[in-house]
N, C-alpha and C positions, 0 to 999 in steps of 0.2 A: 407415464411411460410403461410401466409394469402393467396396465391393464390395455391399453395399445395392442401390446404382447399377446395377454392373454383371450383378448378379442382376435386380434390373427388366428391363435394357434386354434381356436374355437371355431372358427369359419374354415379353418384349413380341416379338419379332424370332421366336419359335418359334409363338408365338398368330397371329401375321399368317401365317407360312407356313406355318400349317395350313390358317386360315380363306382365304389366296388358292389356295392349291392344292384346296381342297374346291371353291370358287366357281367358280373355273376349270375345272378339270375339270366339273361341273356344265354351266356354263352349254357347255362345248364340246357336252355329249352333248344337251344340248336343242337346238342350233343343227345338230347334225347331222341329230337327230330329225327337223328343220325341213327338211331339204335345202341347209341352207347351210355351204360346207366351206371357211370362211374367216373369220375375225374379223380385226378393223381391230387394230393397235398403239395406237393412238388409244384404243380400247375397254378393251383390257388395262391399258394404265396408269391411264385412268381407275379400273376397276375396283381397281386397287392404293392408290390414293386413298384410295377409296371405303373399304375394307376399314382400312386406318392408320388411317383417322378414329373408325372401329368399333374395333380394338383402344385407343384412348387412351381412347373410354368405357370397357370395360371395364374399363381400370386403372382410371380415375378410380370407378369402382362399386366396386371394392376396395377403393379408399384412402380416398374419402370418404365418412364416415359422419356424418351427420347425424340429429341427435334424434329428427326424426318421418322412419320411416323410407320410407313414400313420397317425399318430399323426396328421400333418397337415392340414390334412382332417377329420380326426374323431373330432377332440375337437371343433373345430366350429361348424361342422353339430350336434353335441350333443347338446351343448348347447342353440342351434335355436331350437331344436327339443324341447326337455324341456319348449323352451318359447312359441313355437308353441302348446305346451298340455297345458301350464297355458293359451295361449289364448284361447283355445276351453273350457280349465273350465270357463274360465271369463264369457265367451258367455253364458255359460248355464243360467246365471244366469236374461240373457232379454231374450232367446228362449230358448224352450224346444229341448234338441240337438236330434239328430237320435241316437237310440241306437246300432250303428256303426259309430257314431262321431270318436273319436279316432284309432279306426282302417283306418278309409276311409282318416285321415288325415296323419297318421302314414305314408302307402302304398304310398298313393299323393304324399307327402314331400321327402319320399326317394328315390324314382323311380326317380324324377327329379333332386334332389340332387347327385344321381349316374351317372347320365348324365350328370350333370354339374361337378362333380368332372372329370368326364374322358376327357371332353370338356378341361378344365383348364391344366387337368394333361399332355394330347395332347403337348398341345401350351406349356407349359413349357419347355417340352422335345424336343419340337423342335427349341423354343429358344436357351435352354442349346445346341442344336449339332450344330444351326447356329453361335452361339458362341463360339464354341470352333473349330468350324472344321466339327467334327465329332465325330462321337460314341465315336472311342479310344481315342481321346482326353480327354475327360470327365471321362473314364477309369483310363487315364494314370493319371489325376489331384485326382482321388479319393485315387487311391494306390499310392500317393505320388511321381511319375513321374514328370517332369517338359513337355510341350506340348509348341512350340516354333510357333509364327504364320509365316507367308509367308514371312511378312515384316522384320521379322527377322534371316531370311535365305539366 
């Protein structure tokens, strides 16, 4: 159990410092693009927020699997999304936010989240076919077929 644990938070802590160092790096080279050769501390952490609240969906899209599998996908990204707009209210409260805060965070959040859902939804699907075979295997297991592997033929 205790290494279960310790195996999540290890995957969670290498997923965040990939996706804040892509971000990062990213958003510096745009800001230079811009002629701006300085970002706020301010920004940084928020942006590290921002990015924790995006890796705990992602676990939560691994771990919870729900029957109708859009479900699966929606209820997480809702709920990040919800915490993602009380953290932008939070914020206002030590900076005056841009009055396109919530839209530019909204657009952000989803755009990546769409990506990472089809990333995820990918690799599922192609688990599920390496495991079973193939397509009709997966088929045959849904409509109640039995799917017999090699080994037991």
């Amino acid at each position: 159990m205790i290494n279960k644990i310790a195996n999540e938070l290890k995957r969670g802590l290498i997923l965040f410092s990939v996706i804040f160092s892509f971000t990062t790096v990213l958003s510096s080279s745009i800001q230079l693009y811009q002629g701006q050769v300085t970002d706020t501390n301010f920004h940084i952490i928020n942006r590290a927020a921002v990015v924790l609240i995006a890796v705990m969906t992602i676990i939560l899209w691994d771990r919870v699997k729900l029957k109708n599998r859009v479900l699966t996908y929606l209820v997480p990204y809702s709920i990040s999304m919800g915490v993602v707009f009380l953290y932008v209210w939070f914020t206002g409260f030590f900076q005056p936010l841009h009055p396109d805060a919530y839209r530019d965070i909204f657009l952000n959040f989803t755009v990546i989240s769409i990506l990472v859902m089809t990333v995820i939804f990918v690799r599922d699907k192609l688990k599920t076919k390496n495991s079973t075979g193939s397509e009709d295997g997966e088929n045959k297991k849904r409509n109640g077929g039995t799917v017999r592997s090699k080994m037991e033929e």
